[in-house]
ZADRENKOL-859268 format. One record per residue (C-alpha): residue in one letter; x, y, z. Coordinates in steps of 0.02 Angstrom, whole numbers, plus 50000, padded with zeros to 5 digits. Layout:
BEGIN
AXYZ
...
***
This chain:
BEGIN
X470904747348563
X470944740048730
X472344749148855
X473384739348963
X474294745949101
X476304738849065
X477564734949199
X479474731349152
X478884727248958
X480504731448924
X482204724448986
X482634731649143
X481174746349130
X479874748449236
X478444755449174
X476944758449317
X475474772149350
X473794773549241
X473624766049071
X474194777648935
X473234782448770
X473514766748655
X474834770948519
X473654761748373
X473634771348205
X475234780748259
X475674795748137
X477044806748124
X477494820448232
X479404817648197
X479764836148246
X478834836648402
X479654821048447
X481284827448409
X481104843048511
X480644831648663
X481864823448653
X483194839348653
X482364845248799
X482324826348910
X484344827948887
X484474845948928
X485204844849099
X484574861849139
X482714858049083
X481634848949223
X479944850049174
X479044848448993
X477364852548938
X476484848948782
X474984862548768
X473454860248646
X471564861148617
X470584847948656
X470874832648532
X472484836748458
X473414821148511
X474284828348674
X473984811348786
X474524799348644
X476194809748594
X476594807548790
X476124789848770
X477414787448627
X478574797248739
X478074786448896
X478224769348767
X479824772748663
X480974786348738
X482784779548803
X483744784648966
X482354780849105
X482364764549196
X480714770049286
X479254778349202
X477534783649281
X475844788649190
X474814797449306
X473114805749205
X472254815849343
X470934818949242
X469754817249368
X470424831149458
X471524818149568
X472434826949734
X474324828449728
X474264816649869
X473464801449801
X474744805749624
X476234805149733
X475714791149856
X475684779249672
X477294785849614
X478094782949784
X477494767149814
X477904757649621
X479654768149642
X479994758149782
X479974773749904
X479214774850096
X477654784950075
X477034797650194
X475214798150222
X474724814750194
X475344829550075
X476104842050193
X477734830950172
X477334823350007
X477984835449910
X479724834749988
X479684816049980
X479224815449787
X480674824949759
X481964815449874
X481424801849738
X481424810549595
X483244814549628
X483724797549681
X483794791949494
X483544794649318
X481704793349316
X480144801049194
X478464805549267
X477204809649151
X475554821149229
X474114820149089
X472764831449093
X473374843449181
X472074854949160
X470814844449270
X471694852049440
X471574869849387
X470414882449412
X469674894149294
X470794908549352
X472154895049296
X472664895149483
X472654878149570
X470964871049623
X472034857049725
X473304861149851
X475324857349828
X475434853449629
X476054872249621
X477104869949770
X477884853649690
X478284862749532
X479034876749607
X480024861949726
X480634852149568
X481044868449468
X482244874349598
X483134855049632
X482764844949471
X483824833649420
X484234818349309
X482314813849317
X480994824049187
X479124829949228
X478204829749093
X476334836149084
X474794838548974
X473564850748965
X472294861848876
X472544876848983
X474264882249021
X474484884749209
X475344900149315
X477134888449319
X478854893149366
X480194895749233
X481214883849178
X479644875049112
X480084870348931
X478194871748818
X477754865048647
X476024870248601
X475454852748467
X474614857948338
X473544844348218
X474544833748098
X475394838047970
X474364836447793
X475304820147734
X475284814447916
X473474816447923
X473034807747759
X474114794347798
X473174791147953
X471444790947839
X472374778247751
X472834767447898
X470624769347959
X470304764547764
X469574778247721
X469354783947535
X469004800947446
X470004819247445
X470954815147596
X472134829347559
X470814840647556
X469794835747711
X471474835847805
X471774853747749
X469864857247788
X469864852647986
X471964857248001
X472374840148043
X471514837548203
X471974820748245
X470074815648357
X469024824748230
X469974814648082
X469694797848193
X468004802948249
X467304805148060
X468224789847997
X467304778848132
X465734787148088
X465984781647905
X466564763847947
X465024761248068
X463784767247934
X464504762247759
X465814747147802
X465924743747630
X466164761547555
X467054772447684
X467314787347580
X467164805747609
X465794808147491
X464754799647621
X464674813447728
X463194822447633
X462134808047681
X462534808047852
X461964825147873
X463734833047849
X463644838847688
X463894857747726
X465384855147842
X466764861647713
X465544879547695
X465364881847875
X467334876247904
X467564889347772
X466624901147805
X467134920747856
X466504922248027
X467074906748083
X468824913948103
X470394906848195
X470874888048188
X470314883248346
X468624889048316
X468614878148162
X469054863648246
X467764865348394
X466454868748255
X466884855048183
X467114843848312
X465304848648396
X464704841248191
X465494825548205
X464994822148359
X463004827148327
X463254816948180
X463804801948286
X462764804148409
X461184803948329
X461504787848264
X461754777548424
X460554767648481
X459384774848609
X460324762648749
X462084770248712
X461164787148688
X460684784948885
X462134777248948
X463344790048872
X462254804348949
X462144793949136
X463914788649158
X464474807049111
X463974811749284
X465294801249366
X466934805549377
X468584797349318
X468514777649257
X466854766249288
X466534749049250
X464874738849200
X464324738949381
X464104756649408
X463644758649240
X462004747049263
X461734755949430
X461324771949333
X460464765549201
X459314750149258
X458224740449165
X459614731449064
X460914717249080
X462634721049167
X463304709849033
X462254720448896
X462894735548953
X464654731548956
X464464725248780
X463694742448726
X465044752748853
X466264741848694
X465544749448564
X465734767248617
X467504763148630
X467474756848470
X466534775448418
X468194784648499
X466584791248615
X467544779248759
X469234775248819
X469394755948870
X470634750749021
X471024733549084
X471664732349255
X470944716349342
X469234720449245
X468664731949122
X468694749749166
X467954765849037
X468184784449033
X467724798348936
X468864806548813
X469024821748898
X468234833148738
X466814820548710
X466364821048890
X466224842148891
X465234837548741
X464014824948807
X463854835448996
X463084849948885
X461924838948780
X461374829448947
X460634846749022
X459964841749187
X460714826449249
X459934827349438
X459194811549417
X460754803449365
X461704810849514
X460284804249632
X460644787249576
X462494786949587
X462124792349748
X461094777349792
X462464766849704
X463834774149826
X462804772149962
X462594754749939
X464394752549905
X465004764250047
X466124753550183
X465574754750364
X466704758750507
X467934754050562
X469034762150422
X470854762350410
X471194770850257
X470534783650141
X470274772050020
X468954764350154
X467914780850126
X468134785749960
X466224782749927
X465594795650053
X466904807449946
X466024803149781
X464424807449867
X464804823449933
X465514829249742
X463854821649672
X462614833649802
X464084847049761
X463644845349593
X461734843949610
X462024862949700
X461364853849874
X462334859150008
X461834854050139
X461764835850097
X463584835950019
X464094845950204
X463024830250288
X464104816750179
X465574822050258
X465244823250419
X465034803150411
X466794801750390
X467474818550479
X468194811550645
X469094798350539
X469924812750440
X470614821450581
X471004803450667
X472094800150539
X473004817450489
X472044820450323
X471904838750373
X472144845450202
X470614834450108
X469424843550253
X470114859950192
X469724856850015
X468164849350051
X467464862950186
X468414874950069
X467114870549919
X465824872750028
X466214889150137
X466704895249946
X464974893149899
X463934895850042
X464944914350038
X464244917749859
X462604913649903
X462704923050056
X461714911850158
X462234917250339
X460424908550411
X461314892450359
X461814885050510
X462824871350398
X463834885850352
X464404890350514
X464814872150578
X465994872950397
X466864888250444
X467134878250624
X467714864050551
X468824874050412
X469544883350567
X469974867450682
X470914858450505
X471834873150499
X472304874750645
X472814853450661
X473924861350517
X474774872050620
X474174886650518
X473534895150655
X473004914350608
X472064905350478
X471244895450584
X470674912750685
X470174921750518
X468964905050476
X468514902450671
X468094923750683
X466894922650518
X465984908950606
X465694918750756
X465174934750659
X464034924950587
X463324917550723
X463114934650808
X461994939750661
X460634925450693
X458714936050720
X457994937050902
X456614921350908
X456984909851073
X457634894650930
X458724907550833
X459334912850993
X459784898951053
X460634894250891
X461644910350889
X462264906651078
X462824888051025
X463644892750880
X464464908350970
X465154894551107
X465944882250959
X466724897050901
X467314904451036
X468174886951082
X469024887050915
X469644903450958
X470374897851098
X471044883651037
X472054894450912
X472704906251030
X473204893851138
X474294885751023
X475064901250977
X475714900451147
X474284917951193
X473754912351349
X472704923751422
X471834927351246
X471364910351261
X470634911851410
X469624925651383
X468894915551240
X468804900351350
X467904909251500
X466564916551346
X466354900951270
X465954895051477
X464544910251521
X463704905551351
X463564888051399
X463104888551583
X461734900551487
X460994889551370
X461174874751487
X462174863651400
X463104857351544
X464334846151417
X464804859551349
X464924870151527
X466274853651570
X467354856451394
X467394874451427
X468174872851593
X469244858751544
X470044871051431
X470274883351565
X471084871951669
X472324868151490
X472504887651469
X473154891351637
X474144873851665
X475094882051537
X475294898251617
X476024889251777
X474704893851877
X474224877951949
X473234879952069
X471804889751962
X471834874951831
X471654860651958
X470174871352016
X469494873051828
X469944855151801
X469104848051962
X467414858951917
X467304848751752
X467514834151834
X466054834751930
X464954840851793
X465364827251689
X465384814151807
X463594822251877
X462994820051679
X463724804551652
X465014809851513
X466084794451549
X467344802951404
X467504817051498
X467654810551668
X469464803051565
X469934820451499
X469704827651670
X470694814851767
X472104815351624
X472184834951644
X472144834751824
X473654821151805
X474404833651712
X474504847451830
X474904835751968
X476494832451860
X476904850351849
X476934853652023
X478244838452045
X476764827552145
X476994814252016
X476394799952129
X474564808352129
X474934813051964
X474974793151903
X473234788652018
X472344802551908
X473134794851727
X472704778651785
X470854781051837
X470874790651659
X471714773951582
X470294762251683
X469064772951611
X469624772951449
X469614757651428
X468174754151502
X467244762251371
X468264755451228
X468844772851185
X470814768951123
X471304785651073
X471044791551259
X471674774551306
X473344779351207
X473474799151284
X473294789351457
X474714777451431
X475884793051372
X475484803151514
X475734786551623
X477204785951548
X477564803751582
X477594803951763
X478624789751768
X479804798051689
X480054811551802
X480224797651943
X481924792151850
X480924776551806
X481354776051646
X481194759151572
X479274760751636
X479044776051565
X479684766851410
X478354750951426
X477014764651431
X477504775451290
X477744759551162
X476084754051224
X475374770951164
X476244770751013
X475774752250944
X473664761350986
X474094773750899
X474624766750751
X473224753550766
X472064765150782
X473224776950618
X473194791050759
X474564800050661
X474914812950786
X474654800350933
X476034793250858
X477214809450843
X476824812051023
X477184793351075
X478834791850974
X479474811551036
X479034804051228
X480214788951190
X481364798451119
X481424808251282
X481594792051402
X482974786151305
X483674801351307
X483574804551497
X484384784651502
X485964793051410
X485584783751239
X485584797851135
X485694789450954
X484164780550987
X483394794651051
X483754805750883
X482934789650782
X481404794950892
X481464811050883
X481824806850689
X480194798250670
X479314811750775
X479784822750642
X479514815250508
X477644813950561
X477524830850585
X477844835950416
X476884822150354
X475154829450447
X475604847650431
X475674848050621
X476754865050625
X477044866350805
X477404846550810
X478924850350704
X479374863550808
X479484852850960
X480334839650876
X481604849750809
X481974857350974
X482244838551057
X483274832850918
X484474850950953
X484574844351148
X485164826751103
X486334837151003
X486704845851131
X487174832951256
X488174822251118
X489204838351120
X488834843950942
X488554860550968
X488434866150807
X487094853350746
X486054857550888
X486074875550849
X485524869550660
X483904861650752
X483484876650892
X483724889250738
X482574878850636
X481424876050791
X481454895250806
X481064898450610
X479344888850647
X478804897050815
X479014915250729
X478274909250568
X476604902650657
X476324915350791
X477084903350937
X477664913551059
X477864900351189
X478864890751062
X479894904651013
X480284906851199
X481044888351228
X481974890051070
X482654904951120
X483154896351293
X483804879451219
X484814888851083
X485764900951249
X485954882751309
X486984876551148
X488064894151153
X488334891651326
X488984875251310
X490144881951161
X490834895451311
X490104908951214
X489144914451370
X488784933851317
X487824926551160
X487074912351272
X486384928151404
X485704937951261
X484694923351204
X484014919151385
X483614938951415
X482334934751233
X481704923251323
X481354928451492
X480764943451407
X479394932951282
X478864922451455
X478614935151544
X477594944851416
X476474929251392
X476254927451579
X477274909851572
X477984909251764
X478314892751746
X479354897051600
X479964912951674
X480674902951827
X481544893351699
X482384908051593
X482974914551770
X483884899651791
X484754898251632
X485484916151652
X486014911051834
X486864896951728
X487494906251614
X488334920951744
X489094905351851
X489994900651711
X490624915651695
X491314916251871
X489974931551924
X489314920552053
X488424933952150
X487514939352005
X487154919551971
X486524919452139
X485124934452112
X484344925251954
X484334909152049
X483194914952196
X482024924152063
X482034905152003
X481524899252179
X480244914952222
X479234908652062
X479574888452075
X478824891552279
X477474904952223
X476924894252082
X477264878552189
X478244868552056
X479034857952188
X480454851252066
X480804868452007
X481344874352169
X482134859652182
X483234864652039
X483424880152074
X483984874052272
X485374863852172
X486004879152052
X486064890752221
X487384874552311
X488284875052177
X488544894752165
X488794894952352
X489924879952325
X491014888652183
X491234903552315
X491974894152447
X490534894852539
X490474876552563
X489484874352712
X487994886052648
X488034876552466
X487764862352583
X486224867252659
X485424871152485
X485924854152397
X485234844952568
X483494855952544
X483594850452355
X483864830252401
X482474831252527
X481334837552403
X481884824952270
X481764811352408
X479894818052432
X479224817252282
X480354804652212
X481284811652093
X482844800352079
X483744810351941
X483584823452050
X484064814252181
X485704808552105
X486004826952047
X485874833852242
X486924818552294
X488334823952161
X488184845752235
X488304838452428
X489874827652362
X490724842152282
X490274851852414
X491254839952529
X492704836152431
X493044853852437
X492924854752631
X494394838452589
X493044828352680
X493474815352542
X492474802352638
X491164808152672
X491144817252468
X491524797452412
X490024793752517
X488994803252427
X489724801152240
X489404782852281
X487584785152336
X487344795052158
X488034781152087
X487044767052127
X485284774452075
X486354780651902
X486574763751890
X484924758351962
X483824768851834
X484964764251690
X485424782351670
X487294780051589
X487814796051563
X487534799951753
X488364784751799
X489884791851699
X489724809151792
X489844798651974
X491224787751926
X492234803051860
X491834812852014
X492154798152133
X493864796352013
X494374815352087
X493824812752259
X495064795852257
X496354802552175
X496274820452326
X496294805752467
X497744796852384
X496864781952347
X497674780752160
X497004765052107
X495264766652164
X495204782652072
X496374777651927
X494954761951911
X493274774951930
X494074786551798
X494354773151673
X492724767551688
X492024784751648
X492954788251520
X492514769551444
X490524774651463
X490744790151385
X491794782651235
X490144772951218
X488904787051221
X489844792751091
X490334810251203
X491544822451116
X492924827451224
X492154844051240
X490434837151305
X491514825651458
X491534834151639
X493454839351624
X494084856651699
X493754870951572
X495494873651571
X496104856751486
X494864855951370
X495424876651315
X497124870051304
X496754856851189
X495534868151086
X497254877951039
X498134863051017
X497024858350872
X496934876550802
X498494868150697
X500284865550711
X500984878050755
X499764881750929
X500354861550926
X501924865550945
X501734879951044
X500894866751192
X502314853951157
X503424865251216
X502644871651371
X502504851951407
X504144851151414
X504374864051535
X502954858251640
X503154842251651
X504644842651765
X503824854351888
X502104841151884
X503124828551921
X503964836852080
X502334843152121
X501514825452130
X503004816352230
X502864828552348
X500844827252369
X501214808752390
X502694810252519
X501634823752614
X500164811552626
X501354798152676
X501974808852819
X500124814752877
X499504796552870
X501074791152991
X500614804953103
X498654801453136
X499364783653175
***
């Protein structure tokens, strides 16, 4: 019976996934049906499982299920019997549901059951089983997690799976353990096959086990056509199968049936031809559904068209399942092929030629998808299976750069995984195969974000490697593979934000290479040093780290590395606010990038590009760069290059006031993030969507974000992470005028910064508590925290930091009274913007020096400034600071009694930040108004409460104003 895969067969039903077990011959099984059924419309049972030996009609009760049940407008069949990932299951379901589909599992699971949810929907898993190990633990990563996901959030939609072994599953898991058919069901199914004889009996004999019944009734049709009847079964060699079914010591009905079924099959077996005899013991080395092609590849010599005829025939045996999708596809039943793996014995020479079949199937670069390299994945489970090691580890290293390329972190931990697993039991620590796989498992991990595990995988490598004997090439091999692993080490800590462990693995990983003389490596090594101490704000040290590896590989003619070089050195340049230098560094790095066709560096270049552009208050550039890198990076299916690219536009658009369509891009960031696993990418994202938050005034959202930010950091070991979350979520309580909590949160910070040896980020914790203490009105104390700020931004020589820092100490002088100092500090802070060309910070110095001035009631000479401010708002698109000029050029007009200038400057403001979408609470208006109408909205009565004191007011405001009018009537008249 031929099995078609059916889509919408009936009205309004769409039925999609693998082809289920065909329905032909159906018997029975009214009660198991009927219990099914209880359980699909038991609202408070999510997921089903029908438990059984091998044979007893598990698949094909599903099927009837899958075929007949009511209630579900969209079905899937998904048989993983060929030990299919959870990714490549929920990719299928997503896509014929009609769902966006993440590439990779880390964010699968979530998305499976967004869908799930979504509608009344039944997914059926078949052969469960096939994904578990013997332990009955999972052998593939996330089916637990998804069951444990559904269990907690189910829904409308049922899960409902098959299997032989019953898995370690979450309650709430309904089971019926199938049993074979009933005793008239099972002679009514001889009936239907036309077989003759005792059925009752033979029923009774083998308990109804639905294969073994179909298995001897083909046997007898095959051999006597004419006669089918159980008598026949002497002559086929059967004759003593009701004394050893009967028989004492064969106790326990599953033991029956697998003695029986083992008959059967012998019988059957030994009388196919000696061509089906082969091909059934070939094509059992392959795994999941074949067709003729791969068939013939395994078993030369005959026709394709011969085989496929013969490939029939077992189907036609019940030795073969038959699918039709586009062509003719077979697979083992899943007893039959146990049952033909142990009569094969060795099979190397069978896995040798799939292996040559693969290989001459196997795409060639460039790939875009897995998919594209799925051959070099049957390869490495055929050498797996042929016990060779090394080759299966050499298979997969093909592919390995396009793994990481594109985010498929988790297949390189299953497939390193298999091979560190076994390596381990063998013990073979000489292997140097086994050390590159304990590299490898330790950089996936930590691309995962999992980053301790990453150190336990990276440190095993490294013991290892300090264990190879004392000859000059085992030497040298030790020292090579102490370097790798001393890199990954570093790596590690340095994304957990441990600087200076980093380095000390760095600056190892550099006197073992300058050693050995492998001057490439000498160049990565200090290219890392120069990353390690960027990050620890001392500059200076990195450019020097950064410049020595540009030499080296420019002296060896590592063209690549000449890029990275120039791109880090950019980088620093950026951090000490010299960001036109920075730019001449990313663009030699772009040049050469693309100069050597390399488009991933060509894509880091354009975001860095885009970077210091930024910073310049250029942002529409910035903009052009970062979409450039994005559109490379999702040509080239650079999944994190894309995170990066999407979190940097987010930022520009941000900075340009446009804070929607900087949370769609921050959105997206995310999104990618969880998709890859990347841990720390999350982290980051999360923390830029609780700043656009933040600025939109939505305090309490933000905090959501820096809390969930904050989770992350402390959950991976980011201490640098933890830090800014710490800072940005002072930021959000400061903003809320909760300024004790917002100080606590700073002090955490500071305190994690400084503990790190982050001055750069210490310099910045100083001047959030200076923030937080001037908004408290303890200006002096403000005042201390902001020179720490500039001590570290000049030590450090973060030019824009002490910028900042200038600007926070005007406008603590300023809110003193001591105008003419606060002066002098925002006129340092412009000419240091003007230097370097900050214009944001530019505009910010402009807005101190007019506050500064309006205060003196220099209105002039304040409007002077508010205007300049102003026009580059306006000039780098930045809205929200044009808003925050107009309102403050509103104030100064409305001081010099110009009412309709500022009447006209204050409208406009408010109309931009209607726009932005600004709360009242996130608008520059006196603390004092927007307290007042905090308690007016407390609720009627504190309504009340301020209508009255209106009232009162009022009378006195109005006085108040006539006579600011009259008395700048009367001073006007007199400077005449």
């Amino acid at each position: 019976m031929i099995e078609r895969s059916t889509k919408a067969e009936s009205p309004g039903i769409l039925k999609a996934g693998d082809s289920p077990k065909s329905l032909a011959y159906w018997q029975g099984r009214t009660e198991e049906i009927a219990k099914i059924q209880q359980w699909l419309t038991d609202e408070n049972t999510f997921l089903i499982g029908i438990e059984g030996i091998g044979g007893t009609g598990k698949s094909t009760l599903a099927a009837k299920i899958y075929h007949e049940i009511g209630g579900f407008s969209k079905r899937f069949w998904a048989d993983v019997g060929n030990g299919a990932s959870f990714s490549d299951l929920a990719r299928k379901v997503l896509q014929e549901f009609g769902f966006s589909v993440p590439e990779q599992e880390m964010q699968l699971v979530e998305a499976l059951i967004r869908c799930l949810r979504t509608h009344q929907f039944l997914l059926i898993i078949d052969n469960l089983e096939s994904v578990l190990q013997a332990d009955r633990q999972w052998g593939s990563l996330f089916y637990g997690d998804f069951f444990n996901a559904w269990v907690e959030s189910g829904s409308k939609s049922k899960v409902l799976v098959t299997t032989r072994e019953r898995p370690e599953l979450p309650k709430g898991f309904a089971w019926l353990t199938l049993k074979g058919l009933q005793l008239e069901e099972g002679v009514a199914l001889l009936t239907a096959l036309d077989i003759r004889g005792n059925l009752a009996e033979f029923v009774k004999l083998v308990d109804g086990h639905p294969l073994l019944l179909k298995l001897v009734a083909d046997l007898l049709k095959e051999e006597y056509s004419q006669d089918p009847d159980l008598r026949r079964l002497a002559d086929l060699g059967l004759g003593n199968l009701q004394q050893l079914l009967t028989d004492p010591q064969v106790v326990g009905v599953h033991r029956r049936e697998n003695v029986g079924m083992v008959l059967v099959l012998d019988a059957s077996f030994a009388r196919f031809s000696e061509l089906q005899k082969a091909l059934l013991l070939n094509i059992s080395v392959y795994r999941g559904a074949i067709d003729s092609t791969a068939a013939l590849a395994i078993l030369p010599g005959s026709s394709e068209a011969e085989i496929e005829q013969e490939l029939k025939n077992l189907v036609k045996r019940s030795f073969l399942l038959e699918k039709l999708n586009g062509k003719r596809w077979f697979e083992f039943q899943p007893v039959v092929l146990e049952y033909v793996r142990y009569k094969a014995g060795d099979q190397t020479e069978a896995h040798q030629r799939a292996i040559d079949y693969y290989r001459s199937i196997a795409k060639q670069p460039p790939w875009t998808t897995k998919e594209d390299v799925k051959e070099y994945l049957e390869i490495f489970d055929h050498f797996y299976q042929l016990e060779d090691y090394n080759s299966a580890f050499d298979s997969i290293r093909v592919c390995d750069d396009f793994l990481s390329l594109r985010g498929y972190y988790i297949d390189q931990v299953e497939l390193y995984g298999q091979l560190v697993s076994k390596w381990a039991e063998l013990d073979d620590r000489e292997n140097g195969n086994y050390q590159a796989s304990l590299t490898s498992l330790g950089n996936a991990y930590n691309d995962l974000g999992q980053y301790q595990r990453a150190i336990d995988f990276h440190q095993q490598s490294l013991d290892i490697a300090r264990e190879i004997g004392d000859s000059p090439e085992e030497r040298l091999r030790q020292l090579s593979g102490e370097g790798n692993s001393f890199i990954g080490l570093g790596n590690a800590y340095h994304s957990l934000g441990q600087y200076q462990r980093a380095i000390d693995f760095h600056q190892q990983s550099l006197d073992i290479k300058r050693e050995i003389g492998d001057r490439n490596g000498v160049g990565s090594s200090l290219n890392n040093l120069g990353s390690a101490y960027n990050s620890l704000g001392k500059y200076q040290r990195a450019i020097e780290f950064h410049q020595q590896s540009l030499d080296i590989f420019r002296d060896i003619g590592n063209r690549n590395g000449v890029g990275s070089s120039l791109n880090n050195l950019g980088n620093v340049y950026e951090f000490l606010g010299k960001y036109q230098r920075a730019i001449e560094f990313h663009q030699q790095s772009l040049d050469i990038f693309r100069d050597i066709g390399d488009r991933n560096g060509v894509g880091t270049s354009l975001n860095n590009l885009g970077g210091a552009y930024k910073f310049l208050g250029q942002y529409q550039r910035a903009i052009d760069f970062y979409q450039q890198s994005l559109e490379i990076s999702r040509g080239i299916g650079d999944r994190r290059g894309q995170g990066n690219s999407l979190n940097n536009l987010g930022s520009a658009y941000d900075s340009l006031g446009e804070y929607q369509r900087a949370i769609d891009f921050y959105q997206q960031s995310l999104d990618i993030a969880r998709e890859i696993g990347d841990r720390r990418g999350q982290g980051n994202s999360l923390n830029n969507l609780g700043g656009a938050y933040n600025r939109l005034g939505q305090y309490q959202r933000a905090i959501d974000f820096y809390q969930q930010s904050l989770k992350i950091s402390m959950e991976i070991g980011d201490r640098s992470g933890e830090g800014i979350s710490l800072g940005n979520l002072g930021n959000a309580y400061n903003q809320l005028g909760q300024y004790q909590r917002a100080i606590d949160f700073y002090q955490q910070s500071l305190d994690i910064k400084r503990k790190i040896g982050d001055r750069s980020g210490e310099g910045i914790s100083l001047g959030n508590l200076g923030n937080a203490y001037n908004d408290l009105g303890q200006y002096q104390r403000a005042i201390d925290f902001y020179q720490q700020s500039l001590d570290i931004a000049r030590e450090i020589g973060d030019i824009r930091g002490e910028g900042n820092s200038l600007n926070n100490l005007g406008g603590a002088y300023n809110s003193l009274g001591q105008y003419q100092r606060a002066i002098d500090f925002f006129q340092q802070s412009l000419d240091i913007a003007r230097e370097i060309g900050n214009r944001n910070g530019e505009s910010n110095s402009l807005i101190g020096l007019g506050n500064a001035y309006n205060r003196l009631g220099q209105y002039q000479q304040a409007i002077d400034f508010f205007q300049q401010s102003l026009d580059i708002a306006r000039e780098i698109g930045d809205r929200r600071g044009e808003g925050n000029s107009l309102n403050n050029l509103g104030n100064a007009y409305h001081r010099c009694g110009k009412i309709r200038e500022g009447f006209a400057a204050s409208y406009q403001a408010q109309q931009i930040f209607q726009e932005l979408g600004l709360p009242f609470e996130a608008m520059p208006n006196p603390q004092w108004l927007k307290s007042i109408i905090k308690f007016a909205q407390r609720g009627w009565l504190q309504f009340i409460l301020c209508f009255i004191f209106g009232l009162i007011a009022f009378p006195f405001a109005l006085v108040w104003f006539i006579l600011l009018l009259l008395w700048r009537f009367i001073r006007s008249q007199f400077r005449r």
